[in-house]
N, C-alpha and C positions, 0 to 999 in steps of 0.2 A: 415237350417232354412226352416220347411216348411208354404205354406202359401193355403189359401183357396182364388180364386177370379173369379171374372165373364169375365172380359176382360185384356188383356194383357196390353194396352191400358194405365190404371188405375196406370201403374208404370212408374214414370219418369225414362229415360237414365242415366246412370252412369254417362257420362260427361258433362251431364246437369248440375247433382248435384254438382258434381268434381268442377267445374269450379263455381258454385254458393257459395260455403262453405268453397271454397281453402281457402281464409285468416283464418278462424278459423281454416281446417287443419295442416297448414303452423304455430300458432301459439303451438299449440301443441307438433310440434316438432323441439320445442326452442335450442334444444341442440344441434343438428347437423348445422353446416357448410349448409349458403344458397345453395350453389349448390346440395347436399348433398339431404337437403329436396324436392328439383326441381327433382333430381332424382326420388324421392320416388314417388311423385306425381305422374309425367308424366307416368310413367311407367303403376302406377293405371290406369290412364285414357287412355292411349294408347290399355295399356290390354283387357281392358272391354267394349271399348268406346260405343260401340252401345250394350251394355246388358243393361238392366232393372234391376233396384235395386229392394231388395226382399222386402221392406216397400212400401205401397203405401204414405205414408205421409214422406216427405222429411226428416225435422227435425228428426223425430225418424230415420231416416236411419242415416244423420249426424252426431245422438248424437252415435250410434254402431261404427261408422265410426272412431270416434275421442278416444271414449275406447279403438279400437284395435290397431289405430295409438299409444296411449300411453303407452299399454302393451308391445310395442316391439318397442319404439325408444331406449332405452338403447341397446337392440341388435342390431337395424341397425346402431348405431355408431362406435358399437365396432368391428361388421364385415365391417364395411367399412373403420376402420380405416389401418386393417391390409389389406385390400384388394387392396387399392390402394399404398400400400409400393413396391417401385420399385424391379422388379427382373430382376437379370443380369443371365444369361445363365453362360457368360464365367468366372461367381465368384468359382463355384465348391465348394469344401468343402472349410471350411475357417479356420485356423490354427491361433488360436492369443496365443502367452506367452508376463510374462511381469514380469521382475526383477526389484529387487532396491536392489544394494549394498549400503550399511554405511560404514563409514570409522571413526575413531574418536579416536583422539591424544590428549593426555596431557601431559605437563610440568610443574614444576615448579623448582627453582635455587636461590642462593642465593651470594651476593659477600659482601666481609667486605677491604673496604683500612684503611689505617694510615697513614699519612702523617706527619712526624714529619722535621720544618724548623728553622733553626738558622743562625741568620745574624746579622754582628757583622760592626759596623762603628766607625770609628775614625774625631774628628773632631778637628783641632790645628788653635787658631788663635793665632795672635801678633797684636803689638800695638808699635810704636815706635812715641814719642815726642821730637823734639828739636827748642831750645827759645833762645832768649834774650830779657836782660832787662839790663835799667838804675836807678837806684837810684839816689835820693837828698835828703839827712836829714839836716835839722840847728838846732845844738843842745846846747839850751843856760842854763847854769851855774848859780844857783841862791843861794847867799849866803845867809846866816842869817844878818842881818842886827847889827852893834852894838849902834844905837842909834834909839831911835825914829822917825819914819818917815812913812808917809803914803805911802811911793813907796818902791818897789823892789831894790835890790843891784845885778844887774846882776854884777859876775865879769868875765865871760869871754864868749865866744861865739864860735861854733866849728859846722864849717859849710862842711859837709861828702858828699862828689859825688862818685861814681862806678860804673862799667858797671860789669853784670856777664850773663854769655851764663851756658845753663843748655840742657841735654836731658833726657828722658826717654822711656825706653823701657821693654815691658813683651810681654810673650807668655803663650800661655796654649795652653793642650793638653786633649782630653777630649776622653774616648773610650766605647759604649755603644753596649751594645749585646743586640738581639732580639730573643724571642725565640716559636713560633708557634707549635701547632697539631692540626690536620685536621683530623676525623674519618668520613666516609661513609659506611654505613651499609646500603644494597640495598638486600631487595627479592621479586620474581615475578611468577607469575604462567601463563598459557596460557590454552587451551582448544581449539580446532579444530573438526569441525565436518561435515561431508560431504556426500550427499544421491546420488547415479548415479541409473538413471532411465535406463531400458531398456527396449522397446518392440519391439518385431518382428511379422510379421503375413505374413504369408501365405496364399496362396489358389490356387485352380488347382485339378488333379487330377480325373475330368471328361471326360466323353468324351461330346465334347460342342453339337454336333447334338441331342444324347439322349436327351442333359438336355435341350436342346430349345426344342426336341418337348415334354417334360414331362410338361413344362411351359406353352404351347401352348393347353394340356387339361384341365389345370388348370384354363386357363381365361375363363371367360364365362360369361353372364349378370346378375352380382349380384341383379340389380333391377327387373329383371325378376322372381329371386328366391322371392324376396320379398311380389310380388303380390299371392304368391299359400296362403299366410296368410290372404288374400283377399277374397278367390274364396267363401267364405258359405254367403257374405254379396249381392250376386248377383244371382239372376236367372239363374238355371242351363238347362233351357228350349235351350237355343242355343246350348251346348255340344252334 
């Protein structure tokens, strides 16, 4: 960006501004993780602190400020997401399989009984009675009369007493059969089914010094790379 001006003077400091504007910076870059955007920031302002922004008028520096913040927070997400995933030296290369046997059984079967039952009972009962008894009859004789008269001609009278003893006795026999069937007719099926997992993983096969120190060029201040997307919105008069 270049700029025409009479005194140096006439441009406010970076972390004048930085520090004046951070809440709208800081809102711009909604998607990242507070600490995340603290990083971003500071880094700005640590970087530059005493350079001169290349606007003499703040606002329009802020408002460039906050376009560029927004053209690249989708990247500084995505590199910082992967950037802070932990790395282990002694993981090496890393070996994962992963099976799944099935297994899966079926039946089915069928059963038929009969059951045929016959029961036969006998049942005898008896009865036996024995009595006695007295009798009295008086048994009077009444002739025909041969004359006239308003009364009866009994002519004799025949007065009968006895004693008689009597028993009685019966039986019976009585025989009844019983005759039953029972049929069960039973069928059934089943299904069985069964998943075995298996994983195994590995890893190794480094040597651990190389890979610490291949890891050891690899870190380095992500935040620091961030600000070189910075560097045309500042006076290059200090370089």
């Amino acid at each position: 960006m270049q700029n025409k001006f009479d005194a140096i003077d006439d441009f406010p400091k970076v972390y004048e501004v930085m520090l004046e504007y951070r809440t709208q910076f800081e809102a711009v870059l909604d998607n990242l993780q507070s600490e995340q955007i603290a990083g971003i920031l500071d880094a700005i302002e640590d970087r530059y602190c005493m350079y001169k922004i290349s606007e003499t008028d703040k606002d329009d520096w802020a408002f460039y400020m906050k376009k560029r913040l927004r053209l690249n927070r989708d990247y500084f997400k995505r590199v910082l997401d992967k950037y802070f995933e932990q790395l282990d030296e002694t993981q090496g290369y890393a070996y994962n399989k992963t099976s799944t046997t099935g297994t899966t059984s079926s039946g089915s079967g069928s059963s038929n009984a009969a059951i045929n039952e016959e029961n036969s009972i006998d049942t005898t009962s008896s009865n036996s009675v024995v009595g006695h008894s007295t009798n009295s009859k008086l048994t009077t004789h009444i002739e025909l009369p041969n004359r006239q008269t308003q009364n009866e001609y009994p002519n004799d009278k025949l007065n009968e007493t006895g004693d008689s003893d009597y028993s009685d006795s019966n039986s019976a026999t009585e025989n009844k059969d019983y005759s039953s069937d029972i049929t069960d007719d039973r069928t059934y099926a089943q299904s069985n089914e069964s998943n075995v997992s298996f994983n195994e993983q590995r890893s190794g096969g480094v040597n651990v010094v190389d890979q610490r120190e291949r890891i050891l060029k690899y870190i380095r201040n992500i935040y620091y790379d961030f600000t070189e997307l910075f560097k045309d919105l500042v006076l290059q008069i200090y370089f």
